[in-house]
C-alpha positions as a Python dict, from the first residue, in 0.01 Angstrom:
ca = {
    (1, 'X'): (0, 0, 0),
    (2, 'X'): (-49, 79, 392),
    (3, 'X'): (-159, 400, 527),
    (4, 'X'): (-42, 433, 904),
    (5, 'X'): (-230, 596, 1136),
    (6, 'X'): (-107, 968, 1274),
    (7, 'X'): (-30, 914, 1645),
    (8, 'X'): (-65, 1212, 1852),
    (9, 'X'): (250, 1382, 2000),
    (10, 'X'): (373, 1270, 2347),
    (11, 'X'): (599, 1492, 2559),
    (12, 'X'): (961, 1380, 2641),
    (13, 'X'): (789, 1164, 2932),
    (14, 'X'): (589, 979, 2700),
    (15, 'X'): (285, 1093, 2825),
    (16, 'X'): (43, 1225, 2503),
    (17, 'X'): (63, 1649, 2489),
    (18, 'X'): (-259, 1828, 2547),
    (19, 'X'): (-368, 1997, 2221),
    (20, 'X'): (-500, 2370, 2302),
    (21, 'X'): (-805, 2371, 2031),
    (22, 'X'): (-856, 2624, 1803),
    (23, 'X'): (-1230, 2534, 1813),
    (24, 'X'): (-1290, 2661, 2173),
    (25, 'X'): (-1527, 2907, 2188),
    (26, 'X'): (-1364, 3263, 2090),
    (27, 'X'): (-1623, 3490, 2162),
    (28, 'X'): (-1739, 3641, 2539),
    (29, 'X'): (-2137, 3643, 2641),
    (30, 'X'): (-2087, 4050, 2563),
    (31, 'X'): (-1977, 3956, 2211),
    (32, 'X'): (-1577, 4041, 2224),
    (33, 'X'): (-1364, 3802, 2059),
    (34, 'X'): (-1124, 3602, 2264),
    (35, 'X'): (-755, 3551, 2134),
    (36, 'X'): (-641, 3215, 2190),
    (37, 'X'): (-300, 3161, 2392),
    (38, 'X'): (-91, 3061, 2102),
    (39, 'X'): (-198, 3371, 1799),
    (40, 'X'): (73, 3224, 1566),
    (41, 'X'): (120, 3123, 1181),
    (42, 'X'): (-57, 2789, 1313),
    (43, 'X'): (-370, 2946, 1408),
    (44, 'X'): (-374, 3213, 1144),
    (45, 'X'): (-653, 3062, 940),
    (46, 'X'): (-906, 3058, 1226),
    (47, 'X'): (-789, 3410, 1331),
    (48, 'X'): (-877, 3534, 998),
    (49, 'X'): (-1191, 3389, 992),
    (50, 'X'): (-1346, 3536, 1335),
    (51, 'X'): (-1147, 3863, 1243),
    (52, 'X'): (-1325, 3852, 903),
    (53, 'X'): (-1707, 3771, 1082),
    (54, 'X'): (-1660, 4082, 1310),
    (55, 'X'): (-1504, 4309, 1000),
    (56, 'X'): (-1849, 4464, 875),
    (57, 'X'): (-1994, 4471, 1274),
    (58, 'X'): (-2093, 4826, 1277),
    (59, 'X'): (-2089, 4841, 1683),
    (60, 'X'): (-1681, 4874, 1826),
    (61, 'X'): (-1548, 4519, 1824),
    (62, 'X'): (-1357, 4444, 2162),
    (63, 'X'): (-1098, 4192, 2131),
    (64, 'X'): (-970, 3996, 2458),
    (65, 'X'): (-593, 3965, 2453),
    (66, 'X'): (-604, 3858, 2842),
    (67, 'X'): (-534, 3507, 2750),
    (68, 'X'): (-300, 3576, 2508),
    (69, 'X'): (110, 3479, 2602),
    (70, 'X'): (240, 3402, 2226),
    (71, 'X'): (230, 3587, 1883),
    (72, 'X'): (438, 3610, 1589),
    (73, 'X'): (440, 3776, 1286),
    (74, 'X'): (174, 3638, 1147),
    (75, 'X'): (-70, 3681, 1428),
    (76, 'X'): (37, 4102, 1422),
    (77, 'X'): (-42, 4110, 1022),
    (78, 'X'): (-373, 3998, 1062),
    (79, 'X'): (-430, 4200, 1401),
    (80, 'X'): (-286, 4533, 1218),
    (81, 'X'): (-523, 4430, 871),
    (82, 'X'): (-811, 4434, 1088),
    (83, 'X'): (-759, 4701, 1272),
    (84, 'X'): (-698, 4959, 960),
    (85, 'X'): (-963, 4791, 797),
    (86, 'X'): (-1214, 4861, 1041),
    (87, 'X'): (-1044, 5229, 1115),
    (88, 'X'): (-1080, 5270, 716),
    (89, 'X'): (-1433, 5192, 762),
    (90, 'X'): (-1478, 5450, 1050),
    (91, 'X'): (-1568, 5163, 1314),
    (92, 'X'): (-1425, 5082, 1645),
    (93, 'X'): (-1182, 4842, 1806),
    (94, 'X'): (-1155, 4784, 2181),
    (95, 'X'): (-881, 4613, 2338),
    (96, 'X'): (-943, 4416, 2688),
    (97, 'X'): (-725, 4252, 2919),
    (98, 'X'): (-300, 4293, 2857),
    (99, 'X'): (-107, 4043, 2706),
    (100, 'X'): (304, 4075, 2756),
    (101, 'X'): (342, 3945, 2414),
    (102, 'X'): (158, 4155, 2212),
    (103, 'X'): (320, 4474, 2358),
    (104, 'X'): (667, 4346, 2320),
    (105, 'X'): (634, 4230, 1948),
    (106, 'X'): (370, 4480, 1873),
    (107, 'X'): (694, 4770, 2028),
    (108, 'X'): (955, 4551, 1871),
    (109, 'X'): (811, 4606, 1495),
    (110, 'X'): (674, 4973, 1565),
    (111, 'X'): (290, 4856, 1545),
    (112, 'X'): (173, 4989, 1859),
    (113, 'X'): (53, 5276, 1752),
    (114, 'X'): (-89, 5138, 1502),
    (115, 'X'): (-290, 4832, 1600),
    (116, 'X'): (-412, 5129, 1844),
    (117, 'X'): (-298, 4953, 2189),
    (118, 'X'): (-366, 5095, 2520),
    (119, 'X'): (-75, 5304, 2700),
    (120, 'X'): (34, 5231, 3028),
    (121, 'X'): (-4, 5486, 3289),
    (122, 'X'): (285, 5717, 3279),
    (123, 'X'): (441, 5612, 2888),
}
């Protein structure tokens, strides 16, 4: 029996796709965590694991959505988990930056309030 080899994905041109790693470095010299671009169901284990390092940090945790330009479902559970578990606690989260995405999914399921997001000016 033959195993073949995985070959990476190519675009519609043929020319191989640029993977966006989930191993770049998440976290700013000041200590904020970075969201990736992409904070989907494909990324949710690594997520979960920096959001789970920073869960017992007893100074406020800023997270960097500035990058951010996709989310799903997934990406707002663990987002909303980690933000009520750290409110439960009586510690601090900081948002930086504004990411389109996570205000439109974040209003379209009612979890703005919630995940504690920053109002515009004037809303």
């Amino acid at each position: 029996m033959t195993t073949r080899k995985k070959q990476p994905p190519v675009s519609k041109g043929g020319r191989p796709v640029k993977r966006r790693s989930a191993a770049r470095k998440r976290t700013r010299d000041d200590g904020s965590l970075i969201l990736a671009c992409d904070c989907t169901v494909a990324e949710a284990a690594t997520l979960k694991t920096q959001l789970a390092r920073r869960l017992g940090e007893s100074d406020a945790v800023t997270v960097d959505v500035s990058a951010l330009q996709r989310i799903d479902t997934a990406g707002l559970q663990l987002l909303a988990a980690f933000v009520r578990d750290r409110r439960t606690a009586g510690r601090a989260i900081t948002w930086r930056g504004r990411a389109a995405a996570l205000e439109a999914a974040a209003g379209l399921l009612g979890l703005h309030d919630m995940l504690e997001l920053p109002r515009e000016a004037g809303r």
